[in-house]
N, C-alpha and C positions, 0 to 999 in steps of 0.2 A: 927804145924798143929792143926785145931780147927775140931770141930765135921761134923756131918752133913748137907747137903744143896738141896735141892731141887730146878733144875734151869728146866724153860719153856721157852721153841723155839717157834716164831709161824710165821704163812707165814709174818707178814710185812716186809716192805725190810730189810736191814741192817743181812744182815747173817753173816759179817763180824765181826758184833759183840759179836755173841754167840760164835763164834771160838775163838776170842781174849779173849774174857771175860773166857772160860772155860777154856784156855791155862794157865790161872793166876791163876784161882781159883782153878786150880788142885795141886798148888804150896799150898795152902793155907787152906783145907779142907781135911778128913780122907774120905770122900765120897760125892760125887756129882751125883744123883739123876735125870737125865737128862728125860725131857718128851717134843719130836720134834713131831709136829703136822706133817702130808705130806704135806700141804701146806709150812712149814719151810725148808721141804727138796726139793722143789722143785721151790723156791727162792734161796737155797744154790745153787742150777744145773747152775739157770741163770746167779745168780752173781758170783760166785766164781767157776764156772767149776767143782763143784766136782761131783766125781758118787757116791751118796749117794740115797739109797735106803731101804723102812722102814724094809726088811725081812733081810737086811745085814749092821742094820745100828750099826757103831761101834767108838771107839773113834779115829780110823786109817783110815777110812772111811772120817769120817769128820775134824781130827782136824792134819791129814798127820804124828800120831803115837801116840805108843797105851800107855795111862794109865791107871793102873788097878786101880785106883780108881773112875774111870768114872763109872755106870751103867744107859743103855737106856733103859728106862721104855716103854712100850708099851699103848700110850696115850688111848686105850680103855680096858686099864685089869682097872677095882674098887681095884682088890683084888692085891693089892700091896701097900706096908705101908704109901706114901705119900697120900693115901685114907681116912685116919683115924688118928682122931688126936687123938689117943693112939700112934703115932708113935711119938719120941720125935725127934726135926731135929730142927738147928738153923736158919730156916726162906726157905725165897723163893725168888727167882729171874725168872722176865721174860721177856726177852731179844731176839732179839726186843719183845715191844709187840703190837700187834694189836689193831686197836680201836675196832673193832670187838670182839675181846677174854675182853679187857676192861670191855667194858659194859654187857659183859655177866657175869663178876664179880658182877661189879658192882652192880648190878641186880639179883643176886643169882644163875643164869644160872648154873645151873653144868650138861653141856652136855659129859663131855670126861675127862679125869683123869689131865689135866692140870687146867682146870676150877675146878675142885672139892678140887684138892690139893692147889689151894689160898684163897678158902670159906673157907677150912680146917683152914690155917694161921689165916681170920680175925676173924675166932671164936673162934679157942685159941690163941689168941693175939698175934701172934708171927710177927714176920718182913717180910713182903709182899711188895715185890722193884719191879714196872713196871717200862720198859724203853722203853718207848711209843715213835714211832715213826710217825710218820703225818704231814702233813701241807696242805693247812691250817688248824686249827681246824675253826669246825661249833660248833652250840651252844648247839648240840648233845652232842658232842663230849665233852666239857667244863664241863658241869655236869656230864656229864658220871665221868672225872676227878675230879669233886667239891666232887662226892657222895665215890668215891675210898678213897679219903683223909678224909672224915668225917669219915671213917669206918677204919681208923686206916692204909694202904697202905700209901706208897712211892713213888709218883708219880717223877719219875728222865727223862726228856725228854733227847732221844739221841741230845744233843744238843752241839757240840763241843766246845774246845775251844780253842784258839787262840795266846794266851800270853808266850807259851813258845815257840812261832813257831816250827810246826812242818814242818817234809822233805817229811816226806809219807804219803797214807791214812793210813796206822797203824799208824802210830803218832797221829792221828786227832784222829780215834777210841778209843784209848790207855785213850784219854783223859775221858770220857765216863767211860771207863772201868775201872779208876782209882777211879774214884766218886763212882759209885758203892762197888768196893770195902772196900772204908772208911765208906759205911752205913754201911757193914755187921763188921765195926767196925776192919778190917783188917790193920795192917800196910803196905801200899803198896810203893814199891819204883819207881814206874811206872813214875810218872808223882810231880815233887818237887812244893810243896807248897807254894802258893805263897805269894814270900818277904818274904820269909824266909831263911834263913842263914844255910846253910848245915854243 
């Protein structure tokens, strides 16, 4: 177990990936710092049937049982520590993320405690992993991602992949979430390295 993390939900599609990705990371992490947009929770309703709700949202809720090392941060409190970088945490993840939430990065936007907590990251240098989901991108969009990456962010598209053939969509997702995990520098057994001899 490594320190703490700070992960951001936001409505783009792929909700399947915050569940997966936080199922892992809760194996991996002393605390996971969780800030779901309502638009996140209410792409999770569509895609995955949950009844997840922002006054009841919990890690039983959304990830079908409970780790007490999860905490849901309420995306409009400032006064909670991934606000201030006095609070020392080993990076940030945001999964899916929107191009929308993107470029309000990008851009210095800090409307709501998920956008404030990554301005947070690229100002004290820390590791800031978007898992940008879109297609096509437009030329918006492009730099929105050019300007993410000049300012020290991880630009990781949910971009699956293929070579170890997967049987399920969590296999495909898995893939994704395995990547991720090797920024934050994690030994993951998720998904075996390729040509490489086990």
């Amino acid at each position: 177990m490594t320190g703490k993390l700070v992960v951001g939900i936001t409505g783009a599609s792929g909700a399947m990936y915050a569940v997966r990705f936080l199922q892992y990371a809760a194996q991996h992490f002393e605390q996971l710092l969780v800030i779901a947009s309502q638009h996140a929770l209410s792409v999770a309703r569509t895609e995955l049937g949950l009844d997840v709700q922002p006054e009841s949202l919990c890690a039983q809720s959304l990830l079908g049982r409970d780790y007490p090392n999860i905490v849901f941060l309420n995306p409009r409190d400032y006064f909670t520590p991934p606000a201030s970088g006095s609070f020392r945490h080993d990076g940030m993840v945001i999964i899916p993320c929107s191009m929308g939430t993107a470029g309000r990065i990008a851009h210095g936007v800090s409307d709501d405690l998920l956008t404030r907590a990554a301005d947070v990251c690229l100002k004290e240098r820390r590791k800031l992993i978007l898992v940008v989901r879109e297609t096509p991108l437009n030329l918006i969009h492009l730099r929105t991602l050019t300007a993410l990456t000049e300012a020290g962010a991880v630009v990781l598209p949910a971009a699956p992949a293929f070579y170890h053939r997967p049987r399920t969509v969590e296999e495909l997702v898995d893939t994704v979430v395995a990547r991720v995990l090797q920024q934050l520098g994690v030994e993951q057994q998720i998904v075996s390295q390729w040509q490489v001899e086990e």
